[in-house]
Wavefront OBJ file of the C-alpha trace (Angstrom):
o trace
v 79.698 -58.239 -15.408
v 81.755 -54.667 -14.848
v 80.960 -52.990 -11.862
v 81.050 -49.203 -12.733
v 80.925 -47.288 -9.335
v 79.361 -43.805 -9.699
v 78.772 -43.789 -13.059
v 76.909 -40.987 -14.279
v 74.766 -41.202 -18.317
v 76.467 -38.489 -20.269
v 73.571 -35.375 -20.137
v 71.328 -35.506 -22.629
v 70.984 -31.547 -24.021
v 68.085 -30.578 -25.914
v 69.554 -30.184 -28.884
v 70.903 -33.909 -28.835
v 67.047 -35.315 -28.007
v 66.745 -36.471 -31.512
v 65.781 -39.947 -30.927
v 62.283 -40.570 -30.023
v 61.305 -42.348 -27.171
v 57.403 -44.528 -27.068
v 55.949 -44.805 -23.382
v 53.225 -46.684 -23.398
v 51.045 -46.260 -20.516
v 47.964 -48.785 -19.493
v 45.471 -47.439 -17.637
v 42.412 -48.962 -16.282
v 40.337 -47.521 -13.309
v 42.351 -44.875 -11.707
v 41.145 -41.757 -11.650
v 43.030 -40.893 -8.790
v 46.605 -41.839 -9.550
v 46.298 -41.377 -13.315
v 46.999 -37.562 -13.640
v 50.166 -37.710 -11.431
v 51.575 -40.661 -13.121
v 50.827 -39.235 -17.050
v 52.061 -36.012 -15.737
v 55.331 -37.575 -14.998
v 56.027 -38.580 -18.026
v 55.470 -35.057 -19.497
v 57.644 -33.680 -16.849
v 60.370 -35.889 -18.254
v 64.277 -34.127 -18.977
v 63.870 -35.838 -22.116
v 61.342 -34.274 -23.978
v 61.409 -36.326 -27.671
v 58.488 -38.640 -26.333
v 55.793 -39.828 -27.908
v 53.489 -40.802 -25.230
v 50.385 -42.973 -25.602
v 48.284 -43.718 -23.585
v 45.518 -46.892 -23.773
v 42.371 -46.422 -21.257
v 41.443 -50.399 -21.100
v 37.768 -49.712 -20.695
v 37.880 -47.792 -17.807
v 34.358 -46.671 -16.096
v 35.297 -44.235 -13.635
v 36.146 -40.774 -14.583
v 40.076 -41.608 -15.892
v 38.914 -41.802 -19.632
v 37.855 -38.026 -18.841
v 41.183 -37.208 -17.225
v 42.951 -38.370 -20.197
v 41.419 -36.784 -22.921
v 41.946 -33.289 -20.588
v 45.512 -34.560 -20.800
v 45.871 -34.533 -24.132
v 44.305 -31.673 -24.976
v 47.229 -29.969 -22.766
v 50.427 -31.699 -24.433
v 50.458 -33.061 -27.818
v 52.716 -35.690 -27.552
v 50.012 -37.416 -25.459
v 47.527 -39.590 -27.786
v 45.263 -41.403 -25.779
v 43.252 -44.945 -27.312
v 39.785 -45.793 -25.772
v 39.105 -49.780 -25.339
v 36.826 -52.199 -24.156
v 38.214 -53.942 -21.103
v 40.877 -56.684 -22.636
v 43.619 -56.220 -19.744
v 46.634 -55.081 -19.141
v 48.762 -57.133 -21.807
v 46.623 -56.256 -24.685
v 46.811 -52.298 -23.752
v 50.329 -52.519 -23.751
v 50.081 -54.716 -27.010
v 48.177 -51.826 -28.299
v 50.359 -49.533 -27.597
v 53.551 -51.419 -29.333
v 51.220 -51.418 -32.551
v 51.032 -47.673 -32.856
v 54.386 -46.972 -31.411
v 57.128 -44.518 -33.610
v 59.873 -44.974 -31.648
v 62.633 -47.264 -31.540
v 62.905 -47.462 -28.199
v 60.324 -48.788 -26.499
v 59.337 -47.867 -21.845
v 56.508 -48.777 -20.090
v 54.737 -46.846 -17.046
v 51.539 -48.323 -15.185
v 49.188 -45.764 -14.718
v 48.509 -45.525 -11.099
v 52.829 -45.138 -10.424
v 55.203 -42.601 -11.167
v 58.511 -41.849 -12.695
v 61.445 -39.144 -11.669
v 61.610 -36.228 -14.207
v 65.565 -37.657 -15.230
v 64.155 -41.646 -15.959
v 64.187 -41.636 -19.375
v 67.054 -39.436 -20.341
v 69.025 -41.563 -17.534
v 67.849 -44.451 -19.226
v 68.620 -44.074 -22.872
v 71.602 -42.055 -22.064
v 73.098 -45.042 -20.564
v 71.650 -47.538 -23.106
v 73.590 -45.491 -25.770
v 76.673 -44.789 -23.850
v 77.078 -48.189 -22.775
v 76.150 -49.459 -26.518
v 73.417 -51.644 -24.459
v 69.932 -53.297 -25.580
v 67.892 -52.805 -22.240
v 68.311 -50.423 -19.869
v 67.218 -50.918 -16.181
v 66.711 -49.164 -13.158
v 66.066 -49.247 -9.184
v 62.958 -48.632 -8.150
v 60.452 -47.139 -5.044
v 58.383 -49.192 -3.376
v 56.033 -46.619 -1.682
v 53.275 -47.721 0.735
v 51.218 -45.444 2.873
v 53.055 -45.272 6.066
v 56.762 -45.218 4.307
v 58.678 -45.485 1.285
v 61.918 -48.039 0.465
v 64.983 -47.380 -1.554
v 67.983 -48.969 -1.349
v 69.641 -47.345 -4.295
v 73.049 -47.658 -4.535
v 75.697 -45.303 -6.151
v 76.301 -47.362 -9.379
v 75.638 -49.032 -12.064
v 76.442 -52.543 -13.294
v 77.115 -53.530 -17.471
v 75.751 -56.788 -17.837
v 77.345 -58.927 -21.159
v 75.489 -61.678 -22.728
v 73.112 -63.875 -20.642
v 74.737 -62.591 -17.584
v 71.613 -60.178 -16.497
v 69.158 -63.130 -17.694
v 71.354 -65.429 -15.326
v 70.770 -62.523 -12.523
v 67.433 -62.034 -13.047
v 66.594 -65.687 -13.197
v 68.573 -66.285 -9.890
v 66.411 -63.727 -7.912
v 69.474 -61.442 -6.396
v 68.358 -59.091 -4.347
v 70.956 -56.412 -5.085
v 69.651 -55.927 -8.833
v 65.843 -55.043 -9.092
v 65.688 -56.161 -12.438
v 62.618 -58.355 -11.580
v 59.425 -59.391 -13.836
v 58.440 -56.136 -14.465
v 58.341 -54.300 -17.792
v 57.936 -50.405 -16.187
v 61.619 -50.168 -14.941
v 62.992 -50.669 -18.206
v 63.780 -49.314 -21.649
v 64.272 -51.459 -24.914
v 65.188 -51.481 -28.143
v 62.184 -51.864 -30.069
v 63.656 -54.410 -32.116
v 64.702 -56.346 -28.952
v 60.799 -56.935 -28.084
v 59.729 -60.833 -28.078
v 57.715 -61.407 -30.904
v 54.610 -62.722 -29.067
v 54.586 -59.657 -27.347
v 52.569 -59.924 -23.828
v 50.147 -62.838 -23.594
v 46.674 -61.318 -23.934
v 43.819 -62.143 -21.247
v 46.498 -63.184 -18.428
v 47.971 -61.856 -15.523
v 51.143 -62.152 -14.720
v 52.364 -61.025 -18.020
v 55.566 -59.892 -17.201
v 57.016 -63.372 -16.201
v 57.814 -64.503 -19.775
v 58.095 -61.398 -21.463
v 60.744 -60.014 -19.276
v 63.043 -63.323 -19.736
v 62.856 -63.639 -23.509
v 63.549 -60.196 -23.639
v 66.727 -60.498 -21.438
v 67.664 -63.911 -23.335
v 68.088 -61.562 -26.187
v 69.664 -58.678 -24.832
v 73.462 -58.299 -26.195
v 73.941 -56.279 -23.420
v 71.798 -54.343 -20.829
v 73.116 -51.290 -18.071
v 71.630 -51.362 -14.900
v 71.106 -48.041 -12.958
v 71.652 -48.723 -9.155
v 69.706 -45.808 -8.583
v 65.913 -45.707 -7.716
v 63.713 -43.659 -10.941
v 60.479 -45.801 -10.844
v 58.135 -45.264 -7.927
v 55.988 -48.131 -7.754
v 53.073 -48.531 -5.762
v 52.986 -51.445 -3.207
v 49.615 -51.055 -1.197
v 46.882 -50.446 -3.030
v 43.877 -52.928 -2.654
v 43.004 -53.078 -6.213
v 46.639 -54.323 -7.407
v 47.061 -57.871 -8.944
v 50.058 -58.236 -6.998
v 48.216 -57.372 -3.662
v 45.751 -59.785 -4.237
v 45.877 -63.053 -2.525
v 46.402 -66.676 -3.862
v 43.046 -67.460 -6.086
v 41.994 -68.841 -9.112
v 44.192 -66.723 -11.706
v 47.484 -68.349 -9.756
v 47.044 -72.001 -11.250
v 45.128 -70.764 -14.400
v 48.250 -67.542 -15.389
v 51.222 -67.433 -12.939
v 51.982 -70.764 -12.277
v 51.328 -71.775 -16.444
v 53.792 -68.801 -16.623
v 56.507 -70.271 -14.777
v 56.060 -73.251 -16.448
v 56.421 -71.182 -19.711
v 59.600 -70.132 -18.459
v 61.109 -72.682 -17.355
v 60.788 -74.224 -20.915
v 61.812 -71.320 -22.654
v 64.918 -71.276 -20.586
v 65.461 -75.311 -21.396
v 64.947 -74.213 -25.176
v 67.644 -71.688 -25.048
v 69.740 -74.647 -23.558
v 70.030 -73.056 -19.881
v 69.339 -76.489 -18.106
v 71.152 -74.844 -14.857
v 68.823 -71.513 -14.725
v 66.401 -73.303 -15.591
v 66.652 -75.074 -12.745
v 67.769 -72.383 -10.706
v 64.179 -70.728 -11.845
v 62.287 -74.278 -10.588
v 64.068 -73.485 -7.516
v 62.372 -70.523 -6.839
v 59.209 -71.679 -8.441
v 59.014 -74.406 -6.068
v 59.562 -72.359 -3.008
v 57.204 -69.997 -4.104
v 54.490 -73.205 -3.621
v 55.805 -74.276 -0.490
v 55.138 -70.652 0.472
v 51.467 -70.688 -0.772
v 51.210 -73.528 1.016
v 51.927 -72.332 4.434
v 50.093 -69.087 4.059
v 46.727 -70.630 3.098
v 47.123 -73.218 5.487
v 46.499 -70.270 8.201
v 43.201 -69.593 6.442
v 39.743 -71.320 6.909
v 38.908 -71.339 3.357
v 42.133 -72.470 1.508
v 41.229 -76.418 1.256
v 40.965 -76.201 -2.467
v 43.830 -74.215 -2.966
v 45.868 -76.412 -0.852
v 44.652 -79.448 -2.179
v 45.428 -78.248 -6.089
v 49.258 -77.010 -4.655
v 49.813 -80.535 -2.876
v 48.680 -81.926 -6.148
v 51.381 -80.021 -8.359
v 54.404 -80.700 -5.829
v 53.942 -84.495 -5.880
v 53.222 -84.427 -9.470
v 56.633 -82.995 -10.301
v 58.311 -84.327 -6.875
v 61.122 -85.370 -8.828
v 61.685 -81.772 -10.595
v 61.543 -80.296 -7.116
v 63.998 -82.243 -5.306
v 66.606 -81.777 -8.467
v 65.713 -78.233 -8.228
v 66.457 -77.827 -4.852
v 69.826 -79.138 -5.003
v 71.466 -76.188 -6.764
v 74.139 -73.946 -5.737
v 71.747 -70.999 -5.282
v 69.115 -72.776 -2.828
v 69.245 -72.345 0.846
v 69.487 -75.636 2.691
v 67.048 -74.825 5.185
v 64.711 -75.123 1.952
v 65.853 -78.021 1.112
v 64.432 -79.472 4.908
v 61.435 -77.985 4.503
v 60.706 -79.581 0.741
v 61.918 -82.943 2.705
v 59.652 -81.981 5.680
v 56.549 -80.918 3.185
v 56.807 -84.614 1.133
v 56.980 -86.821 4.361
v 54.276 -84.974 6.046
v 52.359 -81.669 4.669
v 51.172 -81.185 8.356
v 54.442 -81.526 9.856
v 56.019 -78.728 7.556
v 52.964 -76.728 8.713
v 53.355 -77.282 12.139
v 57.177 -76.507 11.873
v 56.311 -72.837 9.966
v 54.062 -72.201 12.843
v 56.785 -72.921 15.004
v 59.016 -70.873 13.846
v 56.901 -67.809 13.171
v 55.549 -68.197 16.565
v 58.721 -68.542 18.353
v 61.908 -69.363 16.487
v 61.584 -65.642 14.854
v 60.825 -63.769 18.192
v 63.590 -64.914 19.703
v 66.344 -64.575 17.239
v 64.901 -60.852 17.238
v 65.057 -60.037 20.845
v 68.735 -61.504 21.023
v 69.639 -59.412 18.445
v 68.221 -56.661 20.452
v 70.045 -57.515 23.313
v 73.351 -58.049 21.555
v 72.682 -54.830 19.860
v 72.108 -52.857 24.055
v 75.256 -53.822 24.949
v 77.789 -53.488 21.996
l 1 2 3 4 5 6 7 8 9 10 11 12 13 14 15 16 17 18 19 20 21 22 23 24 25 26 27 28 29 30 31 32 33 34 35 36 37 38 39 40 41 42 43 44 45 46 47 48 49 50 51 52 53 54 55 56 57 58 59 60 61 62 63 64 65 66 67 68 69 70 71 72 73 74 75 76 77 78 79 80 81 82 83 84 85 86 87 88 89 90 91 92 93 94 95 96 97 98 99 100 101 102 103 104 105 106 107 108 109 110 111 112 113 114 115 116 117 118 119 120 121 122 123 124 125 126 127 128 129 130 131 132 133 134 135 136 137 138 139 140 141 142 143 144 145 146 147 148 149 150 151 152 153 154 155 156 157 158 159 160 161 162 163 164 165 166 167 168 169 170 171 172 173 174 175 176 177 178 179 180 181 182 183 184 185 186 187 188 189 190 191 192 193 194 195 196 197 198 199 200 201 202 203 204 205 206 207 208 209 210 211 212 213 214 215 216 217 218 219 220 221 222 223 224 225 226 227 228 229 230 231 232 233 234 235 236 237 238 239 240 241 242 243 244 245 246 247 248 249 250 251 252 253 254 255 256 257 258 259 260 261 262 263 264 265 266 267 268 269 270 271 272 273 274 275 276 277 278 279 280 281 282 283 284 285 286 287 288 289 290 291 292 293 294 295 296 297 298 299 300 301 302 303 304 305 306 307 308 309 310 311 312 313 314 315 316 317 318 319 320 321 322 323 324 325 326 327 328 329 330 331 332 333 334 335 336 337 338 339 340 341 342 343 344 345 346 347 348 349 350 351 352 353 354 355 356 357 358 359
């Protein structure tokens, strides 16, 4: 891993935009967001794009919007479906794509006008596979960024080990809109068709087979966090046991395959947690028996793959109590999040308020 502290991509000029770029974007629904977020992508510095777009069956007026679109930039070729979800519009999309290198924009975000000739300006300077960048989380009432002034060159497995490991200080995360790939780099399988959660796998095969991949420090995605109709807003239901948690399952063997035993462990780690966490929330509810009952099911089940889990390097030992705390008594560890929600929390803020008064 090399550190490179303001490093700026070498400026794409017009004249040296011979390479074209696919970005495939998905689009199902959102006839409010989707002419800002296609019209980012024609606003791009780069300008060698070859932009398709895949309506997945939508019914409101965004079908409408695109074809207007297209009809106002050629580069823009837009593909009517019936409704077959996300991964199969981007699936789509791969199938008719030019390019060799290969981004991804959901419909309803947007992208800075320098993403893409940030992004492959790096990829080739660096002599990189994937390139990866920061990203926006905007919400109504505020937007967060904590781009730093840098990027990082990742070697090997090193971003797949950083990726896996959850650090906060790279948003490389599940998602395939803050990238840009070497077409050739794509997993074969593509993005499982009919699931959510699609990312998961995709992302870390893609990473496993990344010779090297630049990450951008610097915030060029604006994603969406709060709107209501989002997969990832939605709460705990059916679609968790039957696509993300076969997902991380799917991970964690493709990770064992490759012959990482200690990510994938580090993964189960998180995997596990993520449960616990379920657990807890839906506990608050009135109506989360079933869910609870199916989560308290899969952490006894694999008990054994838990505890192992949460004995490496990267876990917190305060997790470690609470996976202790959950197995004795799945009450007790419920009791003891109240607890410290309720007061635990509270108080560590207000003496940090009072430390901060008289500093």
């Amino acid at each position: 891993m090399e550190i490179l502290n303001q490093y700026r991509p070498p400026e794409l000029h017009r004249e040296e935009q011979t390479e074209l770029l696919t970005v495939i974007v998905a689009a199902y629904n959102i006839e409010k967001y989707i002419e800002r977020g296609v019209r980012s992508v024609c606003d791009q510095t780069y300008r060698n794009l070859e932009i398709i777009v895949v309506d997945d069956g939508s019914t409101d007026a965004t079908g409408r919007i695109l074809d207007e679109l297209a009809g106002s930039d050629d580069r823009i070729q837009v593909i009517h479906e019936t409704n077959g979800g996300l991964a199969r519009a981007r699936n789509t999309g791969i199938a008719r794509a030019k390019g060799n290198y290969i981004g991804f924009v959901d419909g309803d975000d947007w992208i800075d006008p320098d993403m893409y000739e940030k992004l492959f300006s790096a990829l080739i300077d660096k002599k990189a596979d994937i390139a990866v960048c920061r990203y926006r989380q905007i919400s109504r009432t505020r937007t967060f960024d904590e781009s730093v002034d840098r990027a990082v060159l990742f070697e090997g497995q090193e971003a797949l080990a950083v990726y896996v490991e959850e650090r906060k200080e790279f948003e490389i995360q599940n998602a395939a809109w803050n990238k840009l790939y070497r077409k050739e780099l794509l997993p074969e399988a593509l993005f499982p068709e009919g699931r959510w959660y699609e990312d998961i796998v995709f992302t870390t095969e893609a990473l496993a087979r990344a010779g090297r991949c630049i990450y951008l420090d610097n915030a060029l995605y604006n994603y969406i966090i709060d709107r209501e109709d989002s997969i990832m807003n939605r709460r705990i239901n059916s679609r968790t046991f039957t696509d993300q948690i076969p997902a991380y399952y799917e991970k964690t063997k493709f990770l064992l395959d490759l012959g990482r035993e200690d990510l994938a462990l580090v993964h189960d780690y998180f995997f596990y947690k993520r449960l616990l966490i379920f657990y807890g929330d839906l506990a608050k509810t009135e109506d989360g028996g079933g869910y609870l009952r199916r989560l308290e099911e899969i952490l006894r089940r694999d008990r054994k793959r838990a505890e192992s889990a949460f004995q490496t390097p990267v876990a917190d030992p305060r997790d470690r109590k609470k996976l202790k705390l959950f197995y004795r008594s799945p009450a007790a560890y419920c009791r003891k999040l109240r607890w410290d929600e309720q007061v635990v929390v509270p108080c560590k803020v207000q003496v940090k308020k009072l430390l901060g008064k008289y500093k």
